[in-house]
BAPA-608058 format. One line per field, with one value per atom (N, C-alpha, C, CB): atom name; y, x, z. Coordinates in Angstrom, 3 decimals. Glycine has a CB too. Layout:
residues N
atom <- CA, ...
north <- Y, ...
east <- X, ...
up <- Z, ...
//
This chain:
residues 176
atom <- N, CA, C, CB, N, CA, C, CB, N, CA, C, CB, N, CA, C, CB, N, CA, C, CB, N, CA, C, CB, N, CA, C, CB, N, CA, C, CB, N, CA, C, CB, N, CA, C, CB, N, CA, C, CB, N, CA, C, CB, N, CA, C, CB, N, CA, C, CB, N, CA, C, CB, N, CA, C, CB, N, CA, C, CB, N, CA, C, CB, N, CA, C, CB, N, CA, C, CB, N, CA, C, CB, N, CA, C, CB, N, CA, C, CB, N, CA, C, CB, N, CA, C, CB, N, CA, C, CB, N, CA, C, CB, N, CA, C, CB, N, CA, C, CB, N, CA, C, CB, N, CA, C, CB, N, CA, C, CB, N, CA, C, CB, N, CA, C, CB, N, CA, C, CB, N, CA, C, CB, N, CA, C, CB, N, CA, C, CB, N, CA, C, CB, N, CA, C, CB, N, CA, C, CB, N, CA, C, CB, N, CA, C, CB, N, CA, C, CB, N, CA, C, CB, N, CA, C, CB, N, CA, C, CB, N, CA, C, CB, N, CA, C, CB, N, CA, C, CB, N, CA, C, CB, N, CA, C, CB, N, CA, C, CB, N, CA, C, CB, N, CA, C, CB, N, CA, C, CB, N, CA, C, CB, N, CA, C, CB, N, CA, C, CB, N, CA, C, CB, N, CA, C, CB, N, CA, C, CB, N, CA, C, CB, N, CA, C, CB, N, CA, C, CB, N, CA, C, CB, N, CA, C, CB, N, CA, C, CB, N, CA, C, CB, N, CA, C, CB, N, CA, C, CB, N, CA, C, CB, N, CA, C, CB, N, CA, C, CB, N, CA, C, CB, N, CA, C, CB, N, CA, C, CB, N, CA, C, CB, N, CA, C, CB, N, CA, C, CB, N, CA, C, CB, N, CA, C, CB, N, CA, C, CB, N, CA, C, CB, N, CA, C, CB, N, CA, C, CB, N, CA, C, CB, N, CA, C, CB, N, CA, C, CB, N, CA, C, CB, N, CA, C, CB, N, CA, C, CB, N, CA, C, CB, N, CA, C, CB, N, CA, C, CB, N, CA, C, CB, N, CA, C, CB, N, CA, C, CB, N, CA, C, CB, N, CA, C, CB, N, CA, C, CB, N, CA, C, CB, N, CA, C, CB, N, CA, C, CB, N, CA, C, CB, N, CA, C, CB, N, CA, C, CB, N, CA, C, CB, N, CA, C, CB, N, CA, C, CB, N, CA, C, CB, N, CA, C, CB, N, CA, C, CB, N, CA, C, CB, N, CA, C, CB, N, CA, C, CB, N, CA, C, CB, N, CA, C, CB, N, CA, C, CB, N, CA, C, CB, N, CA, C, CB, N, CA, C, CB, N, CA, C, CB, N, CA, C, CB, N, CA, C, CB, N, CA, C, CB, N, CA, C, CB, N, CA, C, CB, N, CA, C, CB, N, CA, C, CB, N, CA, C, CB, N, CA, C, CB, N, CA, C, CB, N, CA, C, CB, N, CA, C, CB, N, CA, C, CB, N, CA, C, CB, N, CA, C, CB, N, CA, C, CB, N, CA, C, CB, N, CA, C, CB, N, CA, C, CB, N, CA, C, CB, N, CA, C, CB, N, CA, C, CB, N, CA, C, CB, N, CA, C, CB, N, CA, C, CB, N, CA, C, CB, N, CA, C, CB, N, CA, C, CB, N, CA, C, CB, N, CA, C, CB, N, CA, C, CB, N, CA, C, CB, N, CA, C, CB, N, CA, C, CB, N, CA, C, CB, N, CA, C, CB, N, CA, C, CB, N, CA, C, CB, N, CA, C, CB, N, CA, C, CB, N, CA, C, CB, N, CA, C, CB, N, CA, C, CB, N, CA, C, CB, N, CA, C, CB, N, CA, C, CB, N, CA, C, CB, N, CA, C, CB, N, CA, C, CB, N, CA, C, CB, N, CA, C, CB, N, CA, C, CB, N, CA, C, CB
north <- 16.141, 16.002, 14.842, 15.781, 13.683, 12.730, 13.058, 12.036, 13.459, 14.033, 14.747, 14.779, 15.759, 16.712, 15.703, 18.296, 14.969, 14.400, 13.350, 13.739, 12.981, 11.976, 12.411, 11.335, 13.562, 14.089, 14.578, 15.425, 14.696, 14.906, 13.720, 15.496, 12.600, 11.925, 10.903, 11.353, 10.767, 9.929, 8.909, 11.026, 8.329, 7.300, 6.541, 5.958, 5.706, 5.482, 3.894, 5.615, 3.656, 2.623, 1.212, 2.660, 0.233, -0.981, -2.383, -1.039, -3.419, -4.589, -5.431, -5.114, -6.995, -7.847, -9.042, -8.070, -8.660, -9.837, -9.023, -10.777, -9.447, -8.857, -8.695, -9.536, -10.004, -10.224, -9.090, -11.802, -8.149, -7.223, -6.098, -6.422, -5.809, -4.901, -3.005, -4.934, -2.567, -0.715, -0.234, 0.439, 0.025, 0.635, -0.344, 0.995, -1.571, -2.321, -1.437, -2.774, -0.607, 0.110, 1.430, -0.869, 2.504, 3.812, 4.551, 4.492, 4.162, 5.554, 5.903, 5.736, 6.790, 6.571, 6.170, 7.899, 5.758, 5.182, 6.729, 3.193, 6.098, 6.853, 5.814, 8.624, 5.251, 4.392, 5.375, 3.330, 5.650, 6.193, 5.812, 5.863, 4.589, 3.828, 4.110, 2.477, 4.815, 4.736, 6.249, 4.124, 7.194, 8.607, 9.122, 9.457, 8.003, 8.507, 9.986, 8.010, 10.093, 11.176, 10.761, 11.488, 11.331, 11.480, 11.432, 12.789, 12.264, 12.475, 11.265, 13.743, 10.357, 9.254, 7.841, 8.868, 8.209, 6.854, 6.528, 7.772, 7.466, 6.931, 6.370, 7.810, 6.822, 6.809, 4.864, 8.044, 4.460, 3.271, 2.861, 2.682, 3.027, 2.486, 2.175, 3.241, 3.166, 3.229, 1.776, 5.144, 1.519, 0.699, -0.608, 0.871, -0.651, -2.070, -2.406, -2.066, -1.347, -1.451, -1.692, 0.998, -0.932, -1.313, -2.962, -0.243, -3.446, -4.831, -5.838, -5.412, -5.147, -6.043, -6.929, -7.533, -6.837, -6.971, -5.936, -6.710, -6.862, -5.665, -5.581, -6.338, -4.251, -3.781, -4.639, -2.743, -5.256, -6.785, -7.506, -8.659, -7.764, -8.268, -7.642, -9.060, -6.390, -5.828, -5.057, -5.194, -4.538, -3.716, -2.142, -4.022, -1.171, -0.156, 0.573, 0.126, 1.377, 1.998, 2.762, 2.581, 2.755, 3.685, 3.956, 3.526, 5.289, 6.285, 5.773, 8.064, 5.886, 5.826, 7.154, 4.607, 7.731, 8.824, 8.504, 9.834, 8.785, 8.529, 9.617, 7.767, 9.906, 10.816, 10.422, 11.269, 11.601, 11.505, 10.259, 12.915, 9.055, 8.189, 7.165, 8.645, 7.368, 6.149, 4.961, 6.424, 3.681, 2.819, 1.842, 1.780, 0.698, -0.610, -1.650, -0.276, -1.961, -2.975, -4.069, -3.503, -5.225, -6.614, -6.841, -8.037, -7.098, -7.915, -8.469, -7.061, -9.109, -9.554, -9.144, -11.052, -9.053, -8.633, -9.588, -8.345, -10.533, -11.857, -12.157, -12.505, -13.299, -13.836, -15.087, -13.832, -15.370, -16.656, -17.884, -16.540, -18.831, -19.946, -20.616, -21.405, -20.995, -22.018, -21.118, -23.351, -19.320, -18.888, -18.303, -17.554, -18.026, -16.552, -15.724, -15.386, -15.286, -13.851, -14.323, -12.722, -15.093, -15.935, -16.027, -17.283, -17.214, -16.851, -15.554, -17.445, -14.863, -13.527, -12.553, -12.782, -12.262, -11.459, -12.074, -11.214, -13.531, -13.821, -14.608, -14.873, -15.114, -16.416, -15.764, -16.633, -15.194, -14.130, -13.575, -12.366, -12.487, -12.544, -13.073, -11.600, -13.899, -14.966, -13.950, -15.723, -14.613, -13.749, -13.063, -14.656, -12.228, -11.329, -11.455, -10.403, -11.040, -11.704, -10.634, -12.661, -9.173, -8.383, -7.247, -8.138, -6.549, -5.203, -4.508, -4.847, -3.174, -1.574, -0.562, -0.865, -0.047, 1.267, 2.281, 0.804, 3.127, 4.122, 5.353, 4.538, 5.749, 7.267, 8.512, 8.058, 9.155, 10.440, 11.963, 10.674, 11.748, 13.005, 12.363, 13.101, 13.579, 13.021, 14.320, 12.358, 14.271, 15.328, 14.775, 17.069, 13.698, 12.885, 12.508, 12.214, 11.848, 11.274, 9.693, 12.387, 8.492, 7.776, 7.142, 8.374, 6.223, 6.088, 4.787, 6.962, 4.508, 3.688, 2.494, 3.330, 1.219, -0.139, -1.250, -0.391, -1.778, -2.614, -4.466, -1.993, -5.213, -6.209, -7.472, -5.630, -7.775, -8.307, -10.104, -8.483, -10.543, -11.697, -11.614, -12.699, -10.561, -10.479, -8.980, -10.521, -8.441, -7.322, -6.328, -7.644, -5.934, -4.421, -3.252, -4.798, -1.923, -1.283, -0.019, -1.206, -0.062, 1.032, 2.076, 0.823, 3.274, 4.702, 5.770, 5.261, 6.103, 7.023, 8.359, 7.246, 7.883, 8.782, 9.227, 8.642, 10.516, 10.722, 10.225, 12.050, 9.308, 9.129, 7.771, 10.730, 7.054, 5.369, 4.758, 5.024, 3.953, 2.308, 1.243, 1.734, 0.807, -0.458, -1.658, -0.471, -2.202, -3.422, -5.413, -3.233, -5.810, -7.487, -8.411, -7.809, -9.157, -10.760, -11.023, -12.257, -11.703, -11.782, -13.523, -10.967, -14.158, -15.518, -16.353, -15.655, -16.949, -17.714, -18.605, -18.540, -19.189, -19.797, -20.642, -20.371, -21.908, -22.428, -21.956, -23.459, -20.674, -20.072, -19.903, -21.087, -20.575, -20.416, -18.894, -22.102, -18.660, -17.237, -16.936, -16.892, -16.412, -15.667, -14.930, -13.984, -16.248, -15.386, -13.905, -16.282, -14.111, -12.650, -11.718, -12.245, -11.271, -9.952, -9.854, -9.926, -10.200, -10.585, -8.294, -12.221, -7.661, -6.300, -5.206, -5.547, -4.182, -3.051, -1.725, -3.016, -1.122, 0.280, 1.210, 0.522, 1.418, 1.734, 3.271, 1.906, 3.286, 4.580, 6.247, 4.335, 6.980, 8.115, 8.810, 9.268, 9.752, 10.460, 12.132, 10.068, 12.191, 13.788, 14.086, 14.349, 14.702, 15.401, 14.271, 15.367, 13.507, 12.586, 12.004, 12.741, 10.658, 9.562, 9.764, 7.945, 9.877, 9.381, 8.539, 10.287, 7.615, 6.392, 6.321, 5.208, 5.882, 5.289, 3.588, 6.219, 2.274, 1.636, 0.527, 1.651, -0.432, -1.394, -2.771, -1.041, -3.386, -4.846, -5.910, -5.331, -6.517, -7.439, -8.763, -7.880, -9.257, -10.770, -11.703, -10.627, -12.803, -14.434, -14.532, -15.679, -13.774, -14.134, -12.896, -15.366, -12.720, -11.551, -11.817, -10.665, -10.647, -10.986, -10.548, -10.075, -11.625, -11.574, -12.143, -10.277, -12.060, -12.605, -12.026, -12.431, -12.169, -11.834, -10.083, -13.243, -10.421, -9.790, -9.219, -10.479, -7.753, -7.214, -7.922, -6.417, -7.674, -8.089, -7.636, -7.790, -6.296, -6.018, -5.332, -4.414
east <- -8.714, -10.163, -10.500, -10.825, -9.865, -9.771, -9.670, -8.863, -9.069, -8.317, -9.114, -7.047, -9.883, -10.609, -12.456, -10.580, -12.604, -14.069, -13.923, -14.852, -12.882, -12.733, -12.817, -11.572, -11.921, -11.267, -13.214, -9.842, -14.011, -15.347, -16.258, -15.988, -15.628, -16.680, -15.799, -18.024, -14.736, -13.706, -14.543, -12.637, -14.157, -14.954, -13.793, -16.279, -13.764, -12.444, -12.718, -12.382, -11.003, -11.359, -11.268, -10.355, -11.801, -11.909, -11.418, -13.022, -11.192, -10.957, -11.846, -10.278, -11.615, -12.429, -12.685, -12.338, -11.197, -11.104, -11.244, -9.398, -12.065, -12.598, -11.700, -13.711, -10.084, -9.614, -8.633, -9.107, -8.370, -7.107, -7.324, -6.900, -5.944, -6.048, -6.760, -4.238, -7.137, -7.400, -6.736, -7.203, -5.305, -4.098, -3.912, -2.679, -4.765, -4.794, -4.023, -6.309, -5.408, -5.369, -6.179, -6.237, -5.293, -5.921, -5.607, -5.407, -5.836, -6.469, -7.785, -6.171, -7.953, -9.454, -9.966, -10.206, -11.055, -11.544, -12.535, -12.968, -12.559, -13.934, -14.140, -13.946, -15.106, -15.640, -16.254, -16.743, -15.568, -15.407, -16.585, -14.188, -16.465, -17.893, -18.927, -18.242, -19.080, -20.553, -21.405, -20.763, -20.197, -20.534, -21.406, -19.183, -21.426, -21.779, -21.817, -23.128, -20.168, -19.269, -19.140, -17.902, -19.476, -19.111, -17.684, -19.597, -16.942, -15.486, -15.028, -14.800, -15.230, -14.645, -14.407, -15.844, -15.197, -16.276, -14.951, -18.027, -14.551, -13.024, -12.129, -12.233, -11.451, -10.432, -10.924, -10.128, -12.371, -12.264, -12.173, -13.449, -12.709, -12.388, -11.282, -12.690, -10.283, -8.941, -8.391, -7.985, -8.506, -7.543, -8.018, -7.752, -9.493, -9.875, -9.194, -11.465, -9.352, -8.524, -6.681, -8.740, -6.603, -4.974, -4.323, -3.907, -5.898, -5.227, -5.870, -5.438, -7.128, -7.391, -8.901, -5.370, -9.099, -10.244, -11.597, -9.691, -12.608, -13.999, -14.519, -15.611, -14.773, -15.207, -16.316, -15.498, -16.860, -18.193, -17.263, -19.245, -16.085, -15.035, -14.098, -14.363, -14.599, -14.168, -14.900, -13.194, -14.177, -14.292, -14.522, -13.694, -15.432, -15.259, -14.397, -15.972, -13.697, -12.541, -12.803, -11.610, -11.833, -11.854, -10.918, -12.477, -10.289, -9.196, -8.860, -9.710, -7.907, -7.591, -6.797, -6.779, -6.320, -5.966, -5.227, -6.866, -4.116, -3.184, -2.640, -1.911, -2.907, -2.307, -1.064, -3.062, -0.300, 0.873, 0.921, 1.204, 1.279, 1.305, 0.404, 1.287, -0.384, -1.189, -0.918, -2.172, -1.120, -0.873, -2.361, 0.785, -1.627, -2.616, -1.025, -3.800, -1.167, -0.293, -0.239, -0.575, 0.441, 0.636, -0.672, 1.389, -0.739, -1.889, -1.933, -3.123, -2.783, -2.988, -4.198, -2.824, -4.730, -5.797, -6.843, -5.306, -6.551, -6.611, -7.837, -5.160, -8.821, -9.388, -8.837, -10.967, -8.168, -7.896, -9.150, -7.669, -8.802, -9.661, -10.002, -8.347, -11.062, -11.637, -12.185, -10.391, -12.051, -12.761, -14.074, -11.791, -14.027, -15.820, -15.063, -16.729, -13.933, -14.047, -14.132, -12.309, -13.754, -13.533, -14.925, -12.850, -15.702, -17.238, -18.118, -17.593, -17.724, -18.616, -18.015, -18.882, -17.001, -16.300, -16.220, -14.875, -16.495, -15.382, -16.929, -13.555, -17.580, -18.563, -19.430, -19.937, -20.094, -20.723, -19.524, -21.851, -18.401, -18.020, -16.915, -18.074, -16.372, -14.952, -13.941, -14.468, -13.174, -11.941, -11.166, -10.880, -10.480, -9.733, -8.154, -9.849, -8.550, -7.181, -6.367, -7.425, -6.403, -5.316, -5.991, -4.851, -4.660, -4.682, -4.279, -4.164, -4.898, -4.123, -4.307, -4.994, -2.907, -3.153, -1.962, -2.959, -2.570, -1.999, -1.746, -3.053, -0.481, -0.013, -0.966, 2.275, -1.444, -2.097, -1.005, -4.210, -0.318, 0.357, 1.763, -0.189, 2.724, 3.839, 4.458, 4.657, 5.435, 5.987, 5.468, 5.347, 5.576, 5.944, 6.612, 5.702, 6.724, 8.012, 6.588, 9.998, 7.927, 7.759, 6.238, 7.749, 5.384, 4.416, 4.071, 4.619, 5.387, 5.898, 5.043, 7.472, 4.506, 4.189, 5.471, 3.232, 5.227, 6.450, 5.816, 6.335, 5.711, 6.020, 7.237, 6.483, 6.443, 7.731, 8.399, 6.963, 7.660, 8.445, 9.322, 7.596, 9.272, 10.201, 10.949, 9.289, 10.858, 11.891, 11.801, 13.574, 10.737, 10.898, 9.560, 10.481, 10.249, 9.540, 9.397, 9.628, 7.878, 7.265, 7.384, 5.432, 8.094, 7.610, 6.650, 8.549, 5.882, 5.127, 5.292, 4.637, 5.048, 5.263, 4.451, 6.203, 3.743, 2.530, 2.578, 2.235, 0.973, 0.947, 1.979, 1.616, 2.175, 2.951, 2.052, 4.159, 2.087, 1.289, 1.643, 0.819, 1.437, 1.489, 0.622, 1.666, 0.716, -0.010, 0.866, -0.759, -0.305, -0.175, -1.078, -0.239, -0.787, -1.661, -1.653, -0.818, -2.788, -3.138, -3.040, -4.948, -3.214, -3.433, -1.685, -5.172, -1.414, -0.737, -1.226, -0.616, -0.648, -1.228, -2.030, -0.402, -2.085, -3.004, -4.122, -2.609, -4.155, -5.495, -5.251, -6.848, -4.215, -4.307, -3.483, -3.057, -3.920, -2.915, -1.713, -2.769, -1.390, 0.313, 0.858, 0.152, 1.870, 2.112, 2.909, 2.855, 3.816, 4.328, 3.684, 4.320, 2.222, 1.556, 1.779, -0.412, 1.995, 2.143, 2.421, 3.742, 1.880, 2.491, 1.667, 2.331, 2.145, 1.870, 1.756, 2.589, 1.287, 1.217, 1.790, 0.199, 3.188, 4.215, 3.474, 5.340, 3.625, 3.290, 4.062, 3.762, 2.503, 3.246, 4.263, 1.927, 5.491, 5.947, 5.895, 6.831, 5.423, 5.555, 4.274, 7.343, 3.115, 2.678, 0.970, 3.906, 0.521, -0.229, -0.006, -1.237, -0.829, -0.896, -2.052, -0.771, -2.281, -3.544, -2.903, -4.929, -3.890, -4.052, -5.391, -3.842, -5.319, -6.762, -6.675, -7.438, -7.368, -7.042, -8.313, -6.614, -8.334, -9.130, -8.720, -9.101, -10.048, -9.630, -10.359, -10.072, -9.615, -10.403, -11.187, -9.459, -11.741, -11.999, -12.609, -13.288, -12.372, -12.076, -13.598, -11.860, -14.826, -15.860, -16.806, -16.536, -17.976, -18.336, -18.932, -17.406, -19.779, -20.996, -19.913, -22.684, -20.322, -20.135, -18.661, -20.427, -17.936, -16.458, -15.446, -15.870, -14.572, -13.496, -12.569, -12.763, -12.135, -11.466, -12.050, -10.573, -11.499, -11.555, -11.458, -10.743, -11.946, -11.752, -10.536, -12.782, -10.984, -9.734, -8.351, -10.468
up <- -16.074, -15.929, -14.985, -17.309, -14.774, -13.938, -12.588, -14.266, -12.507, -11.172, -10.744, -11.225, -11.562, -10.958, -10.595, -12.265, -11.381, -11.033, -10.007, -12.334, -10.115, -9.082, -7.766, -9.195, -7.418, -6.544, -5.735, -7.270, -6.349, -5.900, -5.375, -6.963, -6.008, -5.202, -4.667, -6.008, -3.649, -2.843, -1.799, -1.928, -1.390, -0.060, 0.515, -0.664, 1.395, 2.167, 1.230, 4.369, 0.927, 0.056, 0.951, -1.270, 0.299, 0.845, 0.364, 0.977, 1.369, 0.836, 0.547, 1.411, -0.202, -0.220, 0.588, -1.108, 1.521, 2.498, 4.123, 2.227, 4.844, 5.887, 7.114, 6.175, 6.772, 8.025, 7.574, 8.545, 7.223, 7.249, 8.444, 5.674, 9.137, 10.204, 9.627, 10.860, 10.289, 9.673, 8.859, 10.553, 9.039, 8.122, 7.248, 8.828, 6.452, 5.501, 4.146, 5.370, 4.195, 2.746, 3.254, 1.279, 3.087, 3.505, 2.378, 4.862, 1.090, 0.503, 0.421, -0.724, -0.776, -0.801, -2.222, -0.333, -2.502, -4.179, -4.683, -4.087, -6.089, -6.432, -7.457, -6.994, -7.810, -8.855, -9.921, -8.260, -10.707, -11.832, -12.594, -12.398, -12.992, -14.033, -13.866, -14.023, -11.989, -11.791, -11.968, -10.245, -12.775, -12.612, -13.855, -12.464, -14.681, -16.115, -16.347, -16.510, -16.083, -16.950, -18.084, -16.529, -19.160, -20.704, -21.104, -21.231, -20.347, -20.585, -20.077, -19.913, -19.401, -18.666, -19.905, -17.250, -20.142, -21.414, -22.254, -22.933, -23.199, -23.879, -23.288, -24.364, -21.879, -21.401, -21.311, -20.018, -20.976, -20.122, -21.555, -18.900, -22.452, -23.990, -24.513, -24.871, -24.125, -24.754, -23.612, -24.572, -22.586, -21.629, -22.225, -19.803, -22.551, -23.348, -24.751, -23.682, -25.244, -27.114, -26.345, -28.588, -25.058, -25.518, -25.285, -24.484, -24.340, -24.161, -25.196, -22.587, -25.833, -27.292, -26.143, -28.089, -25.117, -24.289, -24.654, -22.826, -24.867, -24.970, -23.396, -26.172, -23.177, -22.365, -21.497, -22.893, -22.519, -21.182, -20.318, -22.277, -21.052, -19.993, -19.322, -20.411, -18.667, -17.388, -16.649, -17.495, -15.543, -14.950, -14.938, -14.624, -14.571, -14.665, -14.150, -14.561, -14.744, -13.835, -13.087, -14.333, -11.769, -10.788, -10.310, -9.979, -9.408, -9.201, -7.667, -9.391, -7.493, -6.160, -5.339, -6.120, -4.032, -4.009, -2.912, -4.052, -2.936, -1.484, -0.688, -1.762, 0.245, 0.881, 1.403, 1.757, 2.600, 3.118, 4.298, 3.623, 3.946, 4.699, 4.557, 5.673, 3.250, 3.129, 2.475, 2.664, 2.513, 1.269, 1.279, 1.447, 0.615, 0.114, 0.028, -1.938, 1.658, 1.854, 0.800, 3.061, 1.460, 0.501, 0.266, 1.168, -1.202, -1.589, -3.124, -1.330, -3.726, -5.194, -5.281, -5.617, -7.024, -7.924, -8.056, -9.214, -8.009, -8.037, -6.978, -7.689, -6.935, -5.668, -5.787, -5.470, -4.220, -3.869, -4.342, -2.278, -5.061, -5.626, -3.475, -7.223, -3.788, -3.050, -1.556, -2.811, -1.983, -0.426, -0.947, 0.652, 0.484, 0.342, -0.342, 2.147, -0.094, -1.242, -2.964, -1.066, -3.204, -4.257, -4.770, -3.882, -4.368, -4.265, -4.096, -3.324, -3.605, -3.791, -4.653, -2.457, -4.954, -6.046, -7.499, -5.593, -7.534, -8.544, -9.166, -8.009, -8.557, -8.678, -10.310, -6.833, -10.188, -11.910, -12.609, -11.563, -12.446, -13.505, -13.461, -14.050, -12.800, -12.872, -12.442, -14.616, -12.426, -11.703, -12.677, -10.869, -11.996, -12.614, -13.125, -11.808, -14.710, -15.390, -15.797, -16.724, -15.829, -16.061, -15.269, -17.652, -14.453, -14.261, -15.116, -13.364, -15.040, -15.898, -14.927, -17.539, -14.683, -13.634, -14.100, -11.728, -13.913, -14.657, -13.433, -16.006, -13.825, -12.456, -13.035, -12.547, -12.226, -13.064, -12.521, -12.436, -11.928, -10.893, -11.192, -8.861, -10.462, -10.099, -9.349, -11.344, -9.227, -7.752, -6.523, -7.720, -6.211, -4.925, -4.518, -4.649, -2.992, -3.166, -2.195, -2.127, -2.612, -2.002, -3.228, -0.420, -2.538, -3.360, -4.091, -4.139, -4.676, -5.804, -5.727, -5.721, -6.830, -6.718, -6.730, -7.867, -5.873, -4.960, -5.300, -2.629, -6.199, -6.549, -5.362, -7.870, -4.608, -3.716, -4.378, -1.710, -5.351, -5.822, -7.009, -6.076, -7.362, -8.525, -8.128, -10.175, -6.990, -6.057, -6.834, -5.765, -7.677, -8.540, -7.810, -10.712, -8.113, -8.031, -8.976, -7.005, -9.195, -10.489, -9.493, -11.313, -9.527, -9.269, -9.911, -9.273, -9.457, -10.002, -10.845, -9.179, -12.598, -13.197, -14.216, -13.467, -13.947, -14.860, -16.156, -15.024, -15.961, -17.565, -17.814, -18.470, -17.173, -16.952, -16.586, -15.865, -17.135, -16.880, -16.532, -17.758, -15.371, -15.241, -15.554, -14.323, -16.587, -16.493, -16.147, -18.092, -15.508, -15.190, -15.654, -13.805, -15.762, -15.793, -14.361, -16.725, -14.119, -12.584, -12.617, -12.053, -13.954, -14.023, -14.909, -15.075, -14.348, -14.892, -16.714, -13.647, -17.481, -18.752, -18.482, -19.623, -17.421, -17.359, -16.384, -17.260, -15.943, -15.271, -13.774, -15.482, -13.600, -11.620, -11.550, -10.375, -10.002, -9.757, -9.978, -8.677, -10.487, -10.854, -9.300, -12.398, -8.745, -7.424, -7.216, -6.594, -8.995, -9.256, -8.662, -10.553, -8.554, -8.997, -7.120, -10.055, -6.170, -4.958, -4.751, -4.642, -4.993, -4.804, -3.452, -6.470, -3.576, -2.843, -3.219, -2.088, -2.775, -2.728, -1.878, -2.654, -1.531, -1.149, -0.049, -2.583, 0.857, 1.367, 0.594, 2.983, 0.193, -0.125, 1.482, -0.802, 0.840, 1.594, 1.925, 1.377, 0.556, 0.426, -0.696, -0.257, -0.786, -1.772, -1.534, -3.443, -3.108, -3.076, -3.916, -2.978, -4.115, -5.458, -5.934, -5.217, -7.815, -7.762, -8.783, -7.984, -8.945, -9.698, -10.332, -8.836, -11.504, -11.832, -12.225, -13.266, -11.979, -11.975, -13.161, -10.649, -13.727, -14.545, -14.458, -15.925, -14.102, -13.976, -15.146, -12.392, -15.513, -16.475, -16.053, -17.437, -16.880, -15.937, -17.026, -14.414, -16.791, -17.048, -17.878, -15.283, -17.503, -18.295, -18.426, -17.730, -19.793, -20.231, -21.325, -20.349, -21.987, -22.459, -23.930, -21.836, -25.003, -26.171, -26.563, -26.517, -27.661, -27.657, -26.730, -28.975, -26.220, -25.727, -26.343, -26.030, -27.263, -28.024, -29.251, -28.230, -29.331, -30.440, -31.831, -30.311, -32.911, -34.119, -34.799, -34.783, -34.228, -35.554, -34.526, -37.138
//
C-alpha cells in the first residue's frame, strides 16, 4: 500500500545544503505525512512505539524511490551545529536524533546503505530496518552515521524513511 501511494505523488528529491553538485541525490521523495492517507497513520505510529518516541517528536514519514543509477551520495541526518542549514532546519524543532528506514522491495541489485566510518553495508531487504542515533551521549553529531545511498544497479529502491528530533510538544517518551 506504500509503495503504491507513494509511487503517485514522487518529486525530485532534495538537499538541505545548497552547495552539492546535481547527481547529489537523484532519487525521488514523496512526503508521506502530508497525504492524510488513513492507511499511512499506523505505520508512522508503529516507527514511534518501536523507538519508545511520541510522535510530537518527529518527523513525518516519507518514501524515497531510486531508480537504475540513482543514489544520495555521502551525507549525515544530522544538521551540522553552527551553519544556515543548522539554523533553518534545526532552529524550531532541534535537530535530529534518530533515523528509521525501512527497505519496502527487494530484487535489486546494488542499492545497499554504505556507512563509510565503521565500513558496513545494509543491503536491501524487504521489510529490514535500519535504524541510528544521529547524536552521540553528550548531544554532538555521531560521525558514525557518515553514510550513503549506494547507486541502484538493476530494478529500483524504495525506502520509506522517519526522523526524530531533540525537541517536541509534550514528554518525550511513551509511558508505558
Amino acid at each position: 500500500r506504500i509503495v503504491e501511494i507513494s509511487s503517485k505523488h514522487l518529486r525530485p528529491s532534495t538537499v538541505t545544503t545548497g552547495d552539492r553538485d546535481k547527481g547529489y541525490r537523484t532519487s525521488s521523495t514523496s512526503a508521506l505525512s502530508l497525504l492524510n492517507a488513513p492507511s499511512l497513520t499506523p505505520i508512522d505510529a508503529q516507527h514511534a512505539r518501536t523507538l519508545g518516541i511520541r510522535l510530537p517528536w518527529s518527523e513525518g514519514i516519507q518514501a524515497q524511490r531510486y531508480e537504475v543509477g540513482q543514489e544520495f551520495k555521502q551525507h549525515t541526518d544530522y544538521f551540522q551545529p553552527g551553519t544556515g542549514e543548522y539554523a533553518t532546519f534545526a532552529g524550531a524543532r532541534g535537530q535530529r536524533t534518530w533515523t528509521f528506514m525501512v527497505y519496502l522491495n527487494e530484487g535489486m541489485k546494488g542499492g545497499g546503505t554504505k556507512f563509510f566510518n565503521i565500513n558496513k553495508v545494509f543491503n536491501p531487504r524487504k521489510g529490514a530496518a535500519v535504524i541510528w542515533n544521529n547524536l552521540l551521549t553528550d548531544g554532538t553529531p555521531n560521525p558514525d552515521t557518515l553514510h550513503s545511498g549506494l547507486p541502484v544497479e538493476e530494478g529500483h529502491k524504495i525506502i520509506i524513511t522517519k526522523w526524530f528530533r531533540d525537541r517536541g510538544a509534550g514528554p518525550m517518551f511513551y509511558e508505558d
